[in-house]
C-alpha positions as CSV (number, residue, x, y, z in Angstrom):
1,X,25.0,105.0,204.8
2,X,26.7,108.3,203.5
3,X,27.0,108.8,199.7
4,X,30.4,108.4,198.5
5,X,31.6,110.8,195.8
6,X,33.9,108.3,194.0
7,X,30.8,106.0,193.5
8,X,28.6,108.5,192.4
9,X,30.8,110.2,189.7
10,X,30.8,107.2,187.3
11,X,27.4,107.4,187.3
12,X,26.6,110.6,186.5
13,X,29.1,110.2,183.8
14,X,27.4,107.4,182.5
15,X,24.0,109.0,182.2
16,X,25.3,111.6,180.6
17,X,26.8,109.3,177.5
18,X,23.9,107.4,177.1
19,X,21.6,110.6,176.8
20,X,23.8,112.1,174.5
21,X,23.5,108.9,172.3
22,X,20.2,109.2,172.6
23,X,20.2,112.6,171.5
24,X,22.6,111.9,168.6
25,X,20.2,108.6,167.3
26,X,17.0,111.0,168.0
27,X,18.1,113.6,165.2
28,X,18.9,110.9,162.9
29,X,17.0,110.9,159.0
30,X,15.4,107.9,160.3
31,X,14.3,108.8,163.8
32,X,13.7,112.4,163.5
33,X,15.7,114.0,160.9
34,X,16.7,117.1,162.3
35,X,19.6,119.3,161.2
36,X,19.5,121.8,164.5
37,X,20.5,120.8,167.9
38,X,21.9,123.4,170.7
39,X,22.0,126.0,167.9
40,X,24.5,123.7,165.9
41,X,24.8,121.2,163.2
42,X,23.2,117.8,164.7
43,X,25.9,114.7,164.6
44,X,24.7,113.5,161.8
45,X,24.5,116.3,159.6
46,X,28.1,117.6,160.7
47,X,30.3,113.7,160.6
48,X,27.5,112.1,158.2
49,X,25.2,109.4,158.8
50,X,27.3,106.3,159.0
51,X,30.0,108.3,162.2
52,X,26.8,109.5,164.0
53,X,25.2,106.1,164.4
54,X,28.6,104.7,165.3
55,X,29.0,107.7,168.0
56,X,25.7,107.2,169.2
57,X,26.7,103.0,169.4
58,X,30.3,103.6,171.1
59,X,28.7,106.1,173.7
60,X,26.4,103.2,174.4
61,X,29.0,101.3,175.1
62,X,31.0,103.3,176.8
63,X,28.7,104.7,179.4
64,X,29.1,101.4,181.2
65,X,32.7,101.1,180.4
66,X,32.6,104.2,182.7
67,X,29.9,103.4,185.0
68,X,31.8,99.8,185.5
69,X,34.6,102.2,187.6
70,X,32.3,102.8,190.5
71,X,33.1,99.7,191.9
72,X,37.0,99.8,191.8
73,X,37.5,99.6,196.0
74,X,33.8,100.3,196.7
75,X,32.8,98.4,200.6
76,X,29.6,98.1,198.7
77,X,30.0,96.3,195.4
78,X,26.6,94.6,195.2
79,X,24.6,98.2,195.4
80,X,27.8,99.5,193.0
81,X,26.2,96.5,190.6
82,X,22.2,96.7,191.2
83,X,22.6,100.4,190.2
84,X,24.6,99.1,187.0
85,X,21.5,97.1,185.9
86,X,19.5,99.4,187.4
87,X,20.9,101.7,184.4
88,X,20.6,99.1,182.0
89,X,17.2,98.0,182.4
90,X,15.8,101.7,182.3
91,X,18.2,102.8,179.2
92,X,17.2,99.6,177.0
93,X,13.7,98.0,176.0
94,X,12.2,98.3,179.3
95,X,13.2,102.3,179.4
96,X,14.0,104.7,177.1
97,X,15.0,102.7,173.9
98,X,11.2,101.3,174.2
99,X,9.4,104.0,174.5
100,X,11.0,105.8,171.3
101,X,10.6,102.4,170.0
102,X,7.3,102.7,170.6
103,X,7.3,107.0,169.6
104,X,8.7,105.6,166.0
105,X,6.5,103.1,165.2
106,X,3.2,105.3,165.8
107,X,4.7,108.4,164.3
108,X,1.8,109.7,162.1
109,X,-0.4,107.7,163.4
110,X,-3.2,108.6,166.1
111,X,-2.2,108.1,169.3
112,X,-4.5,108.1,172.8
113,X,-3.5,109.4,175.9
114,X,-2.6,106.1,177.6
115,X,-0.1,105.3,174.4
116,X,1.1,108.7,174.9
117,X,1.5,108.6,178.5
118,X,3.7,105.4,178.2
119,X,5.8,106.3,175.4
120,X,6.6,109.9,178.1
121,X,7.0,107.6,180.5
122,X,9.4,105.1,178.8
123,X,11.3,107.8,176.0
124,X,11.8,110.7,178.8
125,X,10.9,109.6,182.2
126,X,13.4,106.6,182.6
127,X,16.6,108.3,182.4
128,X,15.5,110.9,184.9
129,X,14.2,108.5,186.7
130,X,17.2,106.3,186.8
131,X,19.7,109.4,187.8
132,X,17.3,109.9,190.9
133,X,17.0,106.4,192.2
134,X,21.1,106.1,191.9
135,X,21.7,108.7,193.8
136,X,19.2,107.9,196.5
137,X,20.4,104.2,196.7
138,X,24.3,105.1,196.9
139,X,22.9,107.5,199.8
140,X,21.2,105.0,201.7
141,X,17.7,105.0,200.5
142,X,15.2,101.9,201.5
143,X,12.8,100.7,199.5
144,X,9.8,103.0,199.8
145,X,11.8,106.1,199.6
146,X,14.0,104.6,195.9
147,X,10.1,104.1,194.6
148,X,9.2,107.7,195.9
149,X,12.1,109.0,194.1
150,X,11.3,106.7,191.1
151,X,7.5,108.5,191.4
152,X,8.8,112.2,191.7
153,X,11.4,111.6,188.9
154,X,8.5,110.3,186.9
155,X,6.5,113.4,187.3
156,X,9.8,115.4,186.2
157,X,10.0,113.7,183.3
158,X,6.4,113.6,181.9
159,X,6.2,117.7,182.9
160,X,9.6,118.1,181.0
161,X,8.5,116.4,178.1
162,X,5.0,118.0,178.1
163,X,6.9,121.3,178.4
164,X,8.9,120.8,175.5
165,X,6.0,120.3,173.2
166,X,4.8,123.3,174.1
167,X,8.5,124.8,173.6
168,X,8.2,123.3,169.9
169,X,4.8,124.7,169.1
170,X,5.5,128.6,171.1
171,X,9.0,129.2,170.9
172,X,11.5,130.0,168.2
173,X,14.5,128.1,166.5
174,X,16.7,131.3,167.8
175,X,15.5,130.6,171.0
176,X,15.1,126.4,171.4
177,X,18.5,126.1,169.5
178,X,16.9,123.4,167.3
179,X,14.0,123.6,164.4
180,X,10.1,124.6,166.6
181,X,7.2,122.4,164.6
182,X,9.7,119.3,164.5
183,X,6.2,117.3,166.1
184,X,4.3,119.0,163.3
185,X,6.6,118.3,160.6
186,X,6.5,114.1,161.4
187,X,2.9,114.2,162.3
188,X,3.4,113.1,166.2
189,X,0.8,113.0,168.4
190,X,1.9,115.4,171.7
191,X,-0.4,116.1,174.8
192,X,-0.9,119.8,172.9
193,X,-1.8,118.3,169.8
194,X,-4.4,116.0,171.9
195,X,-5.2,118.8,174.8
196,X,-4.7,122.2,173.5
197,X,-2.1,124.7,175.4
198,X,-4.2,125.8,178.1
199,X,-4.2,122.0,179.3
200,X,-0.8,121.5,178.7
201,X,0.4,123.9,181.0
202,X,-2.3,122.7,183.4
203,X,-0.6,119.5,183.4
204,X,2.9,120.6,183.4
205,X,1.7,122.4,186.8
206,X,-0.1,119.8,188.6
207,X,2.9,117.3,188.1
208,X,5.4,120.0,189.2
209,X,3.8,120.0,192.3
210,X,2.9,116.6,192.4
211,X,6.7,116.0,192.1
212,X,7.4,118.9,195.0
213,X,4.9,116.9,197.4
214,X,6.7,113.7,196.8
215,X,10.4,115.7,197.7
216,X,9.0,117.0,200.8
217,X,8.1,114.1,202.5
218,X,11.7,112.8,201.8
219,X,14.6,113.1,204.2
220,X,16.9,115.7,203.7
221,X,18.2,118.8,202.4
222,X,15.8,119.5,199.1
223,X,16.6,123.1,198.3
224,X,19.1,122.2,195.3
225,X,16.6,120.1,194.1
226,X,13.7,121.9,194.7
227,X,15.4,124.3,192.1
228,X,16.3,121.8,189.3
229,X,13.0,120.2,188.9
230,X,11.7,123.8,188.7
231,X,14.6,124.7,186.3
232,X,13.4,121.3,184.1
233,X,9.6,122.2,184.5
234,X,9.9,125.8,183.7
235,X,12.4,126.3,181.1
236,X,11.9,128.3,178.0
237,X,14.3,126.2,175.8
């Protein structure tokens, strides 16, 4: 089955309201309190605390108010709706909203690797994860290629995340566009804090290619994404 454009578009419009919530709750006093956020004033700071948690809320909302347009004359209305709870599930308590659940509660607490593992799993991985395993099931996918994808997209996520605690420890705020030391300021427990660099970036390697292995062995052209994951994996802010 051949992807279809007008089904995928929703989607990707979807994901991208429910990260931006994410981002907007994330800088909140009581999440993370931060003031920076691509080089400007965070929601929060800028509209005040009260508009910023109702932004973050209606985007929420409104992400499947948008993704709900994908099955408007779709032949295949059941996949339109299994990628719909798809989205749900991996957005809410079984995705990302757990695992900063989860990143809250323990912040300044110690944390060991398999707590920290889950909460990059759950807090960065799902959403990634759920962007990949639309696309391939609106393109045809079977079973053992969607959990290849899920796999792949969860090796992009824990190497992103890994990468950006090592952004928040070596770069600058000129450079990130948001305040470095933000982990060190709330006392979070990050794979440098528990590694050191040198392991970090050992780790950001082996699940880059990890993730690379898994694309190869699926059908298709790879080159564009052969080029994002690097992008994700690589990035200096």
């Amino acid at each position: 089955a051949g992807m279809d454009g007008n089904r995928v578009e929703p989607f990707m419009a979807a994901v991208e309201k429910i990260h931006t919530f994410s981002l907007i709750h994330d800088d909140l006093p009581c999440m993370d309190n931060d003031r920076l956020r691509r080089g400007l004033p965070t929601t929060w700071v800028q509209y005040g605390y009260d508009m910023a948690v109702l932004a973050g809320d209606g985007l929420a909302l409104y992400a499947f108010e948008t993704a709900v347009k994908a099955l408007a004359g779709s032949e295949r209305p059941a996949t339109v709706a299994r990628c719909m709870g798809l989205l749900a599930q991996k957005s809410g308590i079984g995705g990302m909203i757990g695992g900063q659940t989860v990143d809250v509660e323990l912040s300044g607490k110690p944390i060991d690797a398999g707590r920290l593992d889950f909460i990059y799993r759950l807090k960065t991985g799902a959403l990634l994860e759920v962007s990949m395993m639309i696309g391939a099931i609106l393109g045809g996918a079977d079973k053992s290629q969607v959990e290849a994808v899920e796999k792949m997209a969860s090796c992009v996520g824990q190497a992103f995340q890994i990468q950006d605690d090592i952004l928040d420890l070596t770069s600058t705020t000129d450079m990130l566009g948001k305040p470095v030391l933000s982990d060190e300021k709330n006392q979070k427990t990050t794979y440098v804090s528990l590694y050191g660099l040198e392991k970090a970036r050992l780790a950001v390697r082996q699940l880059s290619a990890q993730a690379e292995e898994i694309l190869k062995s699926l059908p298709g052209d790879h080159e564009f994404l052969e080029y994002l994951i690097d992008m994700l994996i690589t990035r200096e802010k």
